[in-house]
C-alpha positions in Angstrom: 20.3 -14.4 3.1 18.2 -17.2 2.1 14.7 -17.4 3.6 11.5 -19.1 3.9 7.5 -17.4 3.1 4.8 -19.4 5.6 1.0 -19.1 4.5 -2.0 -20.6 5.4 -5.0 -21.1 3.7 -8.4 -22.8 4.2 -11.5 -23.9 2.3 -13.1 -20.4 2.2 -10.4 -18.1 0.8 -11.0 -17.5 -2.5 -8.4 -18.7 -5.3 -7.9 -15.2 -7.3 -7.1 -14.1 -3.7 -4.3 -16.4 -3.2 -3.3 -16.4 -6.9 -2.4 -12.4 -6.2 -1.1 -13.2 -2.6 1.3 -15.6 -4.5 2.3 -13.2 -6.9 3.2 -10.5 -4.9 5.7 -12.5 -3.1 7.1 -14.2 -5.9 6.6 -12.0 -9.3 6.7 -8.7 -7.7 9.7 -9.1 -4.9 12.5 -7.5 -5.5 14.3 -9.7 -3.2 13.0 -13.2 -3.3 12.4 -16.1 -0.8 13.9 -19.3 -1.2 10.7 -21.1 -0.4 7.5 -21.2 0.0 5.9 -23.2 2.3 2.0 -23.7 1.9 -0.3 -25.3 4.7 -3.8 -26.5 3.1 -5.5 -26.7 6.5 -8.3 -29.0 5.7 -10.0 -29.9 2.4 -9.9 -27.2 -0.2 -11.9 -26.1 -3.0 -11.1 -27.4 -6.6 -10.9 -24.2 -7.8 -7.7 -23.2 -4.7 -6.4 -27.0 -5.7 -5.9 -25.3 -9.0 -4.6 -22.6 -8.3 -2.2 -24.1 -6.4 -0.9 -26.7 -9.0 -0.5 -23.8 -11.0 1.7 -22.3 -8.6 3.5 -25.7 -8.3 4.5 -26.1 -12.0 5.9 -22.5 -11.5 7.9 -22.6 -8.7 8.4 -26.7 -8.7 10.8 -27.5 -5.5 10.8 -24.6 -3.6 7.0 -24.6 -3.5 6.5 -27.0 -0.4 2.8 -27.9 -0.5 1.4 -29.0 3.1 -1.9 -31.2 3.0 -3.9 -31.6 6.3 -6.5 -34.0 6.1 -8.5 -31.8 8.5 -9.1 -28.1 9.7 -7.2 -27.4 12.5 -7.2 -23.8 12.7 -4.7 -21.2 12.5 -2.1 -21.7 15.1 -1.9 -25.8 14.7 -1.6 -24.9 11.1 1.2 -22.6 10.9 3.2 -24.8 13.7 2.5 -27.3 11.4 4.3 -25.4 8.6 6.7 -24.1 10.5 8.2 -27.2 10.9 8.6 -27.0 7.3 10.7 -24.1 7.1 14.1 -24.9 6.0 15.7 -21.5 7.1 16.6 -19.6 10.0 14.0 -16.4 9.0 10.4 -16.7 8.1 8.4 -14.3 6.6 4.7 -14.6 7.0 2.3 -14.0 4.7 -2.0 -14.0 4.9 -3.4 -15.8 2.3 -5.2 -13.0 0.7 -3.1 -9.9 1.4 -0.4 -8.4 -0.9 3.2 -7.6 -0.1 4.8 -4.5 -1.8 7.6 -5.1 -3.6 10.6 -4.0 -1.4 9.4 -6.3 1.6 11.5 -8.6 1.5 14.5 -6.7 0.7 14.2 -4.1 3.7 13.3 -7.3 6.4 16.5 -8.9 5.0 18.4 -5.9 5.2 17.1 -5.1 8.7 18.4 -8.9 9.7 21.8 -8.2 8.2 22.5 -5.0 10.7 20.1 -5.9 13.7 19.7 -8.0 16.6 16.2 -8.8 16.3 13.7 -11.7 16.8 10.8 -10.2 15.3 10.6 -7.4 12.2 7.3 -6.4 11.8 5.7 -2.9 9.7 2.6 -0.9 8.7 -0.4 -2.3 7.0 -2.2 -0.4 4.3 -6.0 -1.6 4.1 -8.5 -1.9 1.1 -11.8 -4.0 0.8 -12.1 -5.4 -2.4 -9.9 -3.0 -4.3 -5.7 -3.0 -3.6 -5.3 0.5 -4.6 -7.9 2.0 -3.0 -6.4 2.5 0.4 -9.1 3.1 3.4 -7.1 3.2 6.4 -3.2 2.1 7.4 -2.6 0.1 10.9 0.1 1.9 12.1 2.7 0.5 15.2 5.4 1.6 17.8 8.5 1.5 16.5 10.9 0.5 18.7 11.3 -2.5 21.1 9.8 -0.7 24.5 7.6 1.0 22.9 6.0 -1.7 21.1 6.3 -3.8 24.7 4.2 -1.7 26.5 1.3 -1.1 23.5 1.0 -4.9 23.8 -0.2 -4.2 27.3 -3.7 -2.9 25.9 -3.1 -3.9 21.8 -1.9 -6.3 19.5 1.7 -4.0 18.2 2.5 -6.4 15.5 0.9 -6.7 12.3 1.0 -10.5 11.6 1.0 -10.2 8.0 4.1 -7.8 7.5 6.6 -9.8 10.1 9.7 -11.5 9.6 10.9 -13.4 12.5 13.8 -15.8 13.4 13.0 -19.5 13.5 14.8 -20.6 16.6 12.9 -17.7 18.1 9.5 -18.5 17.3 10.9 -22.2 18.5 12.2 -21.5 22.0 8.7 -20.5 23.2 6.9 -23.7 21.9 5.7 -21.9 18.6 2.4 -21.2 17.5 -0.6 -22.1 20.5 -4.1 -22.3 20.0 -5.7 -19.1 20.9 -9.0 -18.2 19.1 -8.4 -14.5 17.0 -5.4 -14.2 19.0 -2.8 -16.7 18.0 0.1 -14.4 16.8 -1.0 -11.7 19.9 -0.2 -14.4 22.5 3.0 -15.7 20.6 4.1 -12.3 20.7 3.5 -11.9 24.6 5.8 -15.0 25.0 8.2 -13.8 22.9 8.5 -10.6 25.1 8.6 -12.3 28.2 11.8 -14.1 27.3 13.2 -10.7 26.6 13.1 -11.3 23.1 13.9 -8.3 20.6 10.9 -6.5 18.6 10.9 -4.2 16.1 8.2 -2.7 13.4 9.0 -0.1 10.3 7.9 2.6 9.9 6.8 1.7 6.3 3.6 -0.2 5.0 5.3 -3.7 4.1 1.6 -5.0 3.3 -1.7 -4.5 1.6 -4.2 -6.0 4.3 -7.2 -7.5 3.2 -9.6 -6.1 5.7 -13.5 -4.4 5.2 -16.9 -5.3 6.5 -15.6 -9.5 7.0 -12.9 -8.6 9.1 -15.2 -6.1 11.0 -17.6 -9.0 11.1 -15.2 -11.4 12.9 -14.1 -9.0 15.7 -17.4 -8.3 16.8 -20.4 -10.1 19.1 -21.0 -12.1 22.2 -18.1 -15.1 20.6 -15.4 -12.7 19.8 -16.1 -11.3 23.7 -15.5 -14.4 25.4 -12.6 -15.5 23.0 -11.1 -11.8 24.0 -11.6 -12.1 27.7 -10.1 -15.7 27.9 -7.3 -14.4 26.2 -6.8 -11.3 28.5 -7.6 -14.0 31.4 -4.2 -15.6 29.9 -2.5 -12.4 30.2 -2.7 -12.3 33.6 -2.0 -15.5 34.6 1.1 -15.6 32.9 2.1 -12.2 34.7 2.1 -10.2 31.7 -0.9 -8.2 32.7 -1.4 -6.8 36.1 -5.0 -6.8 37.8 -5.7 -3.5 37.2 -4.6 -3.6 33.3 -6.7 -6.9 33.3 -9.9 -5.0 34.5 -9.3 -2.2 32.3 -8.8 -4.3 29.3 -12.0 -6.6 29.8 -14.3 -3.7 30.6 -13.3 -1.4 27.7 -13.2 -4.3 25.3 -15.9 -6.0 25.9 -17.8 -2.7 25.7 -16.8 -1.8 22.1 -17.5 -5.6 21.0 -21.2 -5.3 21.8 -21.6 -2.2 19.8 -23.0 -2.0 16.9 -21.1 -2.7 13.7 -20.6 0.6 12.4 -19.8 1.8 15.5 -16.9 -0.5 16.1 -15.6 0.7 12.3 -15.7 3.9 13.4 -13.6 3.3 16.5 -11.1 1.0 14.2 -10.7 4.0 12.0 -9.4 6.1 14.6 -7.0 3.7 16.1 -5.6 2.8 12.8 -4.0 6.2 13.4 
């Protein structure tokens, strides 16, 4: 089954980052895509430019290279690219995370006996180092199970899925949602009884540490959380009492302190 990779990446990712992200879907696969599909969102770096045309010389047609003039974020950017993908299943892929080398191979394979929209799995997650695991991001397995996690989590790891295109495409796609842009996709996804699934085995190395820490923390990441659980339950998704629940708890562990908050991640990762 032929199939399409979509990444994004934006002025401050850093080119041995992508270079390796690149690799591991190309290089290391044992199963690999039929093309690539890369969304510059904005102006980029001479040194990610580089890396890029490198990448183009290698891979020359199936390396679609898409340049925005502009940053437009995350979700405009991979609807953007979406567009682009010439097949029926997309696997996504974080422009500074690794995929181990079966991926593809056991998403495709999953696709060839399944009726599922979405096939997601485990993270692994490392700071600076790839082999020098700290935590894995584990997820429900199966389809009602991972429905009602989504009532108080995220159940998919974005990096690791594989979805159908038509899918992703019946629900109007990618939507602007600060931090929470493949969350909310998912949510409409499930209320068009739409089929999930997640492995049970790490698909990706996550790129994760003391940024990512950084980002989902503070008085911004608060409000972006509680408009996006606000969404929840407007839409239905979320009852009031889940809705209550959610924003208190969350926006309590948001204004801790930072190592607090690790320590909490730590324990849910398992």
């Amino acid at each position: 089954m032929k199939f399409s990779v979509l990444i994004s990446v934006y002025y401050k990712e850093q080119s041995s980052f992508l270079d390796r992200a690149l690799s591991s879907i190309w290089h290391d696969q044992s199963v690999k895509p039929s093309q690539i599909v890369l969304v510059c969102d904005g102006i980029l770096t001479d040194e990610l430019y580089e890396c890029i045309s490198k990448w183009q010389d290698t891979l020359k047609d199936m390396f679609n290279v898409v340049k925005l003039e502009r940053n437009v974020g995350l979700a405009d950017a991979l609807r953007i690219g979406l567009n682009e993908c010439k097949y029926e299943l997309v696997a996504r892929m974080d422009s500074d995370d690794v995929s181990l080398p079966d991926r593809f191979e056991k998403q495709i394979e999953f696709f060839k006996t399944h009726d599922v929209d979405v096939c997601g799995g485990c993270v692994a997650e490392f700071d600076t180092d790839e082999n020098c695991i700290y935590a894995y991001k584990k997820v429900p397995q199966n389809h009602d199970k991972i429905v009602k996690f989504a009532k108080f989590r995220n159940p998919i790891n974005h990096p690791s899925v594989m979805f159908k295109k038509s899918s992703v495409f019946s629900v109007d796609s990618y939507e602007r949602m600060l931090y929470f842009e493949d969350y909310y996709l998912w949510v409409k996804m499930m209320m068009q009884e739409m089929k999930f699934y997640n492995m049970k085995e790490v698909l990706v190395k996550m790129r994760a540490g003391q940024g990512q820490l950084n980002r989902r923390g503070g008085g911004q990441y608060a409000l972006c959380e509680f408009k996006f659980l606000k969404k929840l339950y407007d839409v239905r998704f979320l009852k009031f009492h889940e809705f209550v629940l959610n924003a208190a708890i969350k926006f309590a562990i948001r204004i801790m302190p930072r190592t607090i908050i690790k320590r909490i991640y730590l324990i849910l990762r398992e």
